[in-house]
ROTIZA-781573 format. One record per residue (C-alpha): x, y, z; residue in three letters; residue number from 1. Coordinates in steps of 0.25 Angstrom, whole numbers, padded with zeros to 4 digits, always signed. Layout:
// residues N
- X, Y, Z, ALA, NUM
...
//
This chain:
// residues 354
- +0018, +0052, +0029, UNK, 1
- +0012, +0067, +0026, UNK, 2
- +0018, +0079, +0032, UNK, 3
- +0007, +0084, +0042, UNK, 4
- +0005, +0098, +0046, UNK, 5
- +0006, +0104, +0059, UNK, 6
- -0010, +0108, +0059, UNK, 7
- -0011, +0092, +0059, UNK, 8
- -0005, +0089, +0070, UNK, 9
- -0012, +0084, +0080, UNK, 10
- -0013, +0090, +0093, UNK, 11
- -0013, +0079, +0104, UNK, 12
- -0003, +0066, +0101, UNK, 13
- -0009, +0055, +0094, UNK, 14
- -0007, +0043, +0104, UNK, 15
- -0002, +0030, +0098, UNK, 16
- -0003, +0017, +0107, UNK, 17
- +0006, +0007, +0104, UNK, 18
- +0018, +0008, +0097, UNK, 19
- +0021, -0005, +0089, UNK, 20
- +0023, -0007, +0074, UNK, 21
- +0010, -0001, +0070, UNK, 22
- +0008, +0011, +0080, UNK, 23
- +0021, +0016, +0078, UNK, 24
- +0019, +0017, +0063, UNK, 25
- +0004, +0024, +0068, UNK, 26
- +0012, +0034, +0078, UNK, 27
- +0020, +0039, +0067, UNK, 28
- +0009, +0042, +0057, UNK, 29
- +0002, +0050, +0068, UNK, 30
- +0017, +0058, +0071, UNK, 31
- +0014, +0064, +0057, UNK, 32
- +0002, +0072, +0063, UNK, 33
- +0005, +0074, +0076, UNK, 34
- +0011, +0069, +0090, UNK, 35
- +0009, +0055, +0095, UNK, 36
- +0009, +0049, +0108, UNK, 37
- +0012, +0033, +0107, UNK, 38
- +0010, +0024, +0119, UNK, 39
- +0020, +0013, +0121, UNK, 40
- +0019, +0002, +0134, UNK, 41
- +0036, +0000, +0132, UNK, 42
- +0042, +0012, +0138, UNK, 43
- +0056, +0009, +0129, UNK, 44
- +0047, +0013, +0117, UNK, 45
- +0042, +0025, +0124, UNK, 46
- +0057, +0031, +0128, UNK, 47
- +0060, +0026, +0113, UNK, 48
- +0049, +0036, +0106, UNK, 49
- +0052, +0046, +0115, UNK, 50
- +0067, +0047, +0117, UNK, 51
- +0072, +0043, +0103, UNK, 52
- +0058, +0044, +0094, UNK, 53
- +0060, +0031, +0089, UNK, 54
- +0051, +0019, +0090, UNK, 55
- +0058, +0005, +0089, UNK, 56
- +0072, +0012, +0084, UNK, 57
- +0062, +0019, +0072, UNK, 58
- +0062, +0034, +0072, UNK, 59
- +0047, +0039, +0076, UNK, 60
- +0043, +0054, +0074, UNK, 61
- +0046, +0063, +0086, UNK, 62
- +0031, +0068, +0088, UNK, 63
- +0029, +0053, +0093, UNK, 64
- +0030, +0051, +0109, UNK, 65
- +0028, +0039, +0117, UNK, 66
- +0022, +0036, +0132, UNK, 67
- +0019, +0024, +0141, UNK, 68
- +0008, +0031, +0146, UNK, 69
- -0006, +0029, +0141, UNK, 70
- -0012, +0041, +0150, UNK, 71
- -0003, +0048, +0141, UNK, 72
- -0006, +0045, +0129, UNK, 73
- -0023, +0047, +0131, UNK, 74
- -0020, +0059, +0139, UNK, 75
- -0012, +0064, +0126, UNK, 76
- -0019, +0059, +0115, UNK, 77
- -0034, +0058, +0110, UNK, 78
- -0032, +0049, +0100, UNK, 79
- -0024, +0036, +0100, UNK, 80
- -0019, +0025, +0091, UNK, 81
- -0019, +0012, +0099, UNK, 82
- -0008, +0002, +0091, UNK, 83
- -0007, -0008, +0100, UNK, 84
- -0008, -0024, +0098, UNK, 85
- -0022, -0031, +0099, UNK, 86
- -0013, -0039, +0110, UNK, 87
- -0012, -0025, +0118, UNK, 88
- -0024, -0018, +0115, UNK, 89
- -0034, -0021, +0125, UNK, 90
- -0022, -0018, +0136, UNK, 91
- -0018, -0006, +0131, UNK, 92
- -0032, -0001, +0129, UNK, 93
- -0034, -0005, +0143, UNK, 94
- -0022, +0004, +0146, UNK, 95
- -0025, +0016, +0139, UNK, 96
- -0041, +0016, +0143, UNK, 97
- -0041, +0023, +0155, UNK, 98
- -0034, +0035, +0148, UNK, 99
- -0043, +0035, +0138, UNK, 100
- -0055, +0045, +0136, UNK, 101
- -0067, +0047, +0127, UNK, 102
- -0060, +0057, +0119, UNK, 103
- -0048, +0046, +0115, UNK, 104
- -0049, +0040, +0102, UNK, 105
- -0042, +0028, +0098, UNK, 106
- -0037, +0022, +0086, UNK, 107
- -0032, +0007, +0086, UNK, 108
- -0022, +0002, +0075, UNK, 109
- -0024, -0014, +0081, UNK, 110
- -0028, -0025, +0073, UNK, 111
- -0033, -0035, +0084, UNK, 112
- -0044, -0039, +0092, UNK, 113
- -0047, -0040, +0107, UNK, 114
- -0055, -0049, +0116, UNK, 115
- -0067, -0047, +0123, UNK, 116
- -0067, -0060, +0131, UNK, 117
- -0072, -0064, +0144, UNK, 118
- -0067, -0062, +0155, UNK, 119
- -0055, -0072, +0158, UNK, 120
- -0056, -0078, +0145, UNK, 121
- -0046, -0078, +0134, UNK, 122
- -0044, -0081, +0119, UNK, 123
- -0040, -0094, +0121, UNK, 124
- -0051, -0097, +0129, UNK, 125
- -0063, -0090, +0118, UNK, 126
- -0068, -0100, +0109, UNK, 127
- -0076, -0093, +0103, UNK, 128
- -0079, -0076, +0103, UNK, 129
- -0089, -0066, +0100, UNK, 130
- -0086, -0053, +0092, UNK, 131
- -0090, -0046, +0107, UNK, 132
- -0077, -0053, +0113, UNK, 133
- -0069, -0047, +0102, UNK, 134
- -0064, -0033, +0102, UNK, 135
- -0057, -0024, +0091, UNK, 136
- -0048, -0013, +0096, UNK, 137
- -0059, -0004, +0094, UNK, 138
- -0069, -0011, +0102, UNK, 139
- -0057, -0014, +0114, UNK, 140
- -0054, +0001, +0115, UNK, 141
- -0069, +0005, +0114, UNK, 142
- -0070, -0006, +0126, UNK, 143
- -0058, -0003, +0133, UNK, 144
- -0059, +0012, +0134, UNK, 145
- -0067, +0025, +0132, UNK, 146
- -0063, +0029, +0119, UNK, 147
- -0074, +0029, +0109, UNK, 148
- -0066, +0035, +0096, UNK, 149
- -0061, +0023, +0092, UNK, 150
- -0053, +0019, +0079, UNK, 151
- -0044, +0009, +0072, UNK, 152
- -0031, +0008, +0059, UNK, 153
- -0033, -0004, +0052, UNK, 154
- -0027, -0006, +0039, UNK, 155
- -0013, -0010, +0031, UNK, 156
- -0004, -0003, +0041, UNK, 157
- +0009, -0013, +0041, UNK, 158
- +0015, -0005, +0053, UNK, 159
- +0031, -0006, +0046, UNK, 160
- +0025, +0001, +0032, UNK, 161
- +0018, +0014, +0040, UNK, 162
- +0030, +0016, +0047, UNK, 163
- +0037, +0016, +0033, UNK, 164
- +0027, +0026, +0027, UNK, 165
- +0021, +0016, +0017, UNK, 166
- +0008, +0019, +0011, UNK, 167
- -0003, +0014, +0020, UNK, 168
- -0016, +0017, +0024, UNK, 169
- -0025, +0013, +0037, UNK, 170
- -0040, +0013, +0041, UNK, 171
- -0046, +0021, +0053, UNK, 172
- -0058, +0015, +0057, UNK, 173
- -0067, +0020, +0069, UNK, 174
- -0082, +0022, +0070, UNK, 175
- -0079, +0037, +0073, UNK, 176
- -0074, +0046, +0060, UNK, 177
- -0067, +0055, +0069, UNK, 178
- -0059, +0045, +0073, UNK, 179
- -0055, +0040, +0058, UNK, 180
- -0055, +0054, +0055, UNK, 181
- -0043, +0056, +0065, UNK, 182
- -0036, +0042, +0062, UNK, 183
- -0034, +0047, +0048, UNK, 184
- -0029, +0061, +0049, UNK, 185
- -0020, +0057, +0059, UNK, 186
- -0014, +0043, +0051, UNK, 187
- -0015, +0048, +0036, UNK, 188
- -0004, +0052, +0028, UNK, 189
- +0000, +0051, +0014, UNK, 190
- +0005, +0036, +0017, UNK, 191
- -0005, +0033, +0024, UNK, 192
- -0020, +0032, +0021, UNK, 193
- -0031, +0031, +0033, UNK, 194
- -0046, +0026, +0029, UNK, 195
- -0056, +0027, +0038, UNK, 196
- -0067, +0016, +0043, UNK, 197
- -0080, +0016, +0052, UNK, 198
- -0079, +0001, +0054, UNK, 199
- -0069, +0001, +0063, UNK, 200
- -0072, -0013, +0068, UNK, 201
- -0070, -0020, +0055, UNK, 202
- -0059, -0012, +0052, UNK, 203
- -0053, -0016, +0065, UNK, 204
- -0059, -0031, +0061, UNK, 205
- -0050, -0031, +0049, UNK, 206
- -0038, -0026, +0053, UNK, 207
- -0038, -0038, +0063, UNK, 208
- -0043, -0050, +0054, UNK, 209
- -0032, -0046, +0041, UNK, 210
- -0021, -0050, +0052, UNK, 211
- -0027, -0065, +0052, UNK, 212
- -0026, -0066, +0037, UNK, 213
- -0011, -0060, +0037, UNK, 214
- -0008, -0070, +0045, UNK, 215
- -0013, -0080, +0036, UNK, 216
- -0005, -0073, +0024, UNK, 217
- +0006, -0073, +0031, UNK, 218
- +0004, -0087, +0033, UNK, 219
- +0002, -0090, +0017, UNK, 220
- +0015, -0082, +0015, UNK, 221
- +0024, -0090, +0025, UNK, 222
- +0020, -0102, +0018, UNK, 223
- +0023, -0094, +0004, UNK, 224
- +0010, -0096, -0001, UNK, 225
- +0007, -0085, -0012, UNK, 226
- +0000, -0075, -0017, UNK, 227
- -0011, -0081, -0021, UNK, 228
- -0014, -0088, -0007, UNK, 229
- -0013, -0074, +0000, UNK, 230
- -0025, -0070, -0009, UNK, 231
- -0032, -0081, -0005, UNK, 232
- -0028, -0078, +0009, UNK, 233
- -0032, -0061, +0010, UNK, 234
- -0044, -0064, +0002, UNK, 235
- -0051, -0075, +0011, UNK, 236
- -0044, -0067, +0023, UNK, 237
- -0052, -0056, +0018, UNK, 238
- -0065, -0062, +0018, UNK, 239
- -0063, -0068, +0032, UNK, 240
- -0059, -0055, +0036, UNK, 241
- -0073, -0049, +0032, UNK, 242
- -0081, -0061, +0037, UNK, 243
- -0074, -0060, +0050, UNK, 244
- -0074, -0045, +0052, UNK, 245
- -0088, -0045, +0049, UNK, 246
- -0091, -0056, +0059, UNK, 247
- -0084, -0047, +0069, UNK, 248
- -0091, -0033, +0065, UNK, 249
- -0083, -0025, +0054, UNK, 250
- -0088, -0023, +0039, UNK, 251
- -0083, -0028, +0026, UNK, 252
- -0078, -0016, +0022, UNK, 253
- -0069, -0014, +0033, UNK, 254
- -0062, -0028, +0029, UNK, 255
- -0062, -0023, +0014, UNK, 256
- -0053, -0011, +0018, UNK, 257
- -0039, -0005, +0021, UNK, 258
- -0043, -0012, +0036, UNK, 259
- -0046, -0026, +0030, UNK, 260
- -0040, -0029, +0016, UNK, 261
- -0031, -0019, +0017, UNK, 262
- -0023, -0023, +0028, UNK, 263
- -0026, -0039, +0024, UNK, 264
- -0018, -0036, +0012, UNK, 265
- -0006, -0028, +0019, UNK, 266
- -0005, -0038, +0029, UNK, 267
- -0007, -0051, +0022, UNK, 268
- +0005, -0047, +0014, UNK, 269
- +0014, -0041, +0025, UNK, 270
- +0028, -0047, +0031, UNK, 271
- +0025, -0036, +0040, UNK, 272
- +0013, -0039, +0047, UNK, 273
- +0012, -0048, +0060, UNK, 274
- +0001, -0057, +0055, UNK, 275
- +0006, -0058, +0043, UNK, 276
- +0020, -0063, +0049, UNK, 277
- +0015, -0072, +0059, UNK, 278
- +0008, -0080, +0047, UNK, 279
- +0020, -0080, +0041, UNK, 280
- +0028, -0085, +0051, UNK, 281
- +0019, -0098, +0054, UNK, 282
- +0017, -0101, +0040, UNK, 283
- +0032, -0103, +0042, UNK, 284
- +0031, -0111, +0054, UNK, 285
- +0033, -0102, +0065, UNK, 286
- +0025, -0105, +0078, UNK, 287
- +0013, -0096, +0082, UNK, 288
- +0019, -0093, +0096, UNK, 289
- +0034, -0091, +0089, UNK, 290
- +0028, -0079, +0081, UNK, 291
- +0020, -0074, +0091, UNK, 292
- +0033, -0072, +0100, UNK, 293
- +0042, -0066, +0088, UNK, 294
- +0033, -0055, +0084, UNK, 295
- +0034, -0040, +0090, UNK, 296
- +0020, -0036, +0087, UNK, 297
- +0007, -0045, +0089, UNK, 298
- +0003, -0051, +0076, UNK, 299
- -0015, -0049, +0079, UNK, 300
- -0018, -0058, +0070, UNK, 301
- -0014, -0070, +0079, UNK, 302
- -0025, -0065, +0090, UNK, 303
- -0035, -0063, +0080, UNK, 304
- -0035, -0076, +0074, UNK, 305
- -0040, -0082, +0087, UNK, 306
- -0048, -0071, +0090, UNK, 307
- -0057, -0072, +0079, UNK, 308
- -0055, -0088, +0077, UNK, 309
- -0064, -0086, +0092, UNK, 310
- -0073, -0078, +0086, UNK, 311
- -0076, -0087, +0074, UNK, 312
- -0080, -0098, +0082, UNK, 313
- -0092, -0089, +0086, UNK, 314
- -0095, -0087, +0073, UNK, 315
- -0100, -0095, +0060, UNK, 316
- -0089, -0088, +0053, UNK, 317
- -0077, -0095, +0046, UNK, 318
- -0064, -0090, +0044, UNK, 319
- -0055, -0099, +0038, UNK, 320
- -0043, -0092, +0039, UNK, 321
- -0045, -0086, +0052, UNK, 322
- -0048, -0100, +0057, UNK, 323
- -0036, -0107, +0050, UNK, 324
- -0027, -0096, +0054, UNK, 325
- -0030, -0098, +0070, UNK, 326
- -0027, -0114, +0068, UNK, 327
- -0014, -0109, +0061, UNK, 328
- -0010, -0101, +0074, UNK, 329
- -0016, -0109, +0086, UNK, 330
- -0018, -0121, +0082, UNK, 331
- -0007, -0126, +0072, UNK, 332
- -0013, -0128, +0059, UNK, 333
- -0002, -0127, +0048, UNK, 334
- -0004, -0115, +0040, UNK, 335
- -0003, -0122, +0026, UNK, 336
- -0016, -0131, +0031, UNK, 337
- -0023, -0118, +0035, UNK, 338
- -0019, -0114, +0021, UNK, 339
- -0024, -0127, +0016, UNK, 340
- -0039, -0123, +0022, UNK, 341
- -0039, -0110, +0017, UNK, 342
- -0038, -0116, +0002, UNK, 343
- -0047, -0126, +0006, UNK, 344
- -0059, -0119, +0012, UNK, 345
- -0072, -0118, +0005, UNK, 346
- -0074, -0104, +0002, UNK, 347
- -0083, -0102, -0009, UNK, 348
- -0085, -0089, -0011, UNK, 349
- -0075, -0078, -0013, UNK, 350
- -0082, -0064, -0008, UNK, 351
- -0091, -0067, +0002, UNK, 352
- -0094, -0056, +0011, UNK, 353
- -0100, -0044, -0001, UNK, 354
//
């Protein structure tokens, strides 16, 4: 990372909520221009940071302190980078919302999508679902709390290569500039490369659907298919992503990008990535549940499949893969007969949607 002068340090910490994989590789980046503030619900890891500076064993930089408290953190920090799981987000929003003020903004690193459901009803229950029950992280925060300056990372940001220092780049997206504005002198560097977006809904839309087709790639890999079928695979996975971010409000050129194609290409050949790894593991015939239990971060692309199968059935939109993917996880169909529909399934047309 780039050596930053002391006229660039910020002067209030940066506050990171969330310390997993990927917001630990985001609080470092943000030590480089100043001090950060992370929020942690285990008090272990807080006594960790803050007595030995390290995070899981791994040294972390000393400008980086830790608190349960989340009156502390919005009472310290203007802007925030929430890192948390799709699983925990509404939650910890909830948490954090009455602390929260106008003046805050918000900046979310979290591929997922919430529910908007009636009152008493589940997923399980919802057989179909409109796009007003379906919430990106943007819309749950904007919903949840009174913070208007709102903004999102999406890209190719494999969590174990940013804490290496590999060359990388993200996406800030938010309908304010100020906000991208600050997203990108705080995160830039020499190694890594922040581009700005307007369309923060279909840049949050992307970075959600590409965790559906890595799970399919990681599938065609566990059953050591090759090259030539994951080109297939991220090529129609691309199109589906468009047609179904589309449907759901984003733009083209948001799925085109480092947001979309980008991260489809980094995760689609990743051993690193969660959704990758779970299609792996039940192309080898591994159970749904087993996998689920084994892994130490959510994999979202498990919840968006059934999220977005829902939704499908309120539409006149098909998604093959999508819809072959869901009857993989929750209803048992082999993967190699998914595959077999795949190869089979009448598309006549190459590009579709310029």
């Amino acid at each position: 990372m780039d050596s930053t002068s002391s006229s660039d340090k910020t002067q209030k910490p940066i506050g990171v909520v969330g310390v997993g994989s990927f917001g630990a590789a985001i609080a470092i980046m943000l030590a480089e221009k100043g001090d950060v503030l992370v929020y942690a619900r285990n008090q272990e890891i807080v006594e960790e940071i803050n007595s030995s500076q390290t995070l899981s064993g791994k040294a972390i930089p000393a400008n980086i302190k830790a608190t349960t408290s989340p009156e502390e953190v919005c009472k310290n920090c203007d802007l925030l980078f929430f890192m948390i799981s799709s699983s925990g987000f509404q939650e910890v929003t909830r948490t954090f919302a009455p602390f929260l003020f106008p003046y805050h903004v918000i900046i979310h690193g979290t591929k997922g999508l919430c529910l908007n459901l009636p009152e008493g009803k589940t997923l399980d229950q919802m057989e179909r679902m409109k796009r007003s029950q379906i919430l990106t992280m943007s819309e749950l925060i904007m919903e949840e709390t009174v913070v208007v300056r709102v903004g999102c990372l999406a890209g190719p940001n494999l969590s174990k290569e940013l804490r290496q220092g590999q060359p990388a780049a993200t996406v800030v997206a938010s309908k304010y500039n100020e906000v991208i504005l600050e997203g990108q002198r705080l995160l830039r560097s020499e190694k890594f490369q922040v581009y700005g977006n307007s369309d923060i809904v279909g840049v949050e839309l992307s970075g959600v659907l590409k965790n559906i087709i890595a799970i399919a790639a990681g599938a065609l890999a566990g059953l050591g298919l090759g090259e030539n079928a994951k080109g297939l695979l991220i090529s129609r996975g691309m199109v589906e992503m468009i047609h179904l971010g589309n449907e759901l409000g984003g733009s083209i050129k948001s799925v085109m990008g480092l947001a979309g194609v980008g991260d489809l290409v980094a995760t689609c050949n990743s051993s690193n990535s969660r959704n990758y790894t779970v299609g792996y593991r039940l192309a080898k015939g591994e159970k749904l549940k087993d996998i689920i239990a084994d892994m130490e971060e959510v994999a979202e692309g498990i919840n968006t499949v059934r999220i977005i199968k829902a939704f499908l059935e309120s539409t006149d939109l098909r998604a093959p893969i999508t819809e072959n993917l869901y009857k993989v996880l929750f209803e048992d169909l082999p993967i190699s007969d998914a595959l077999q529909f795949l190869m089979k399934y009448p598309f006549s047309v190459d590009v579709d949607f310029v």
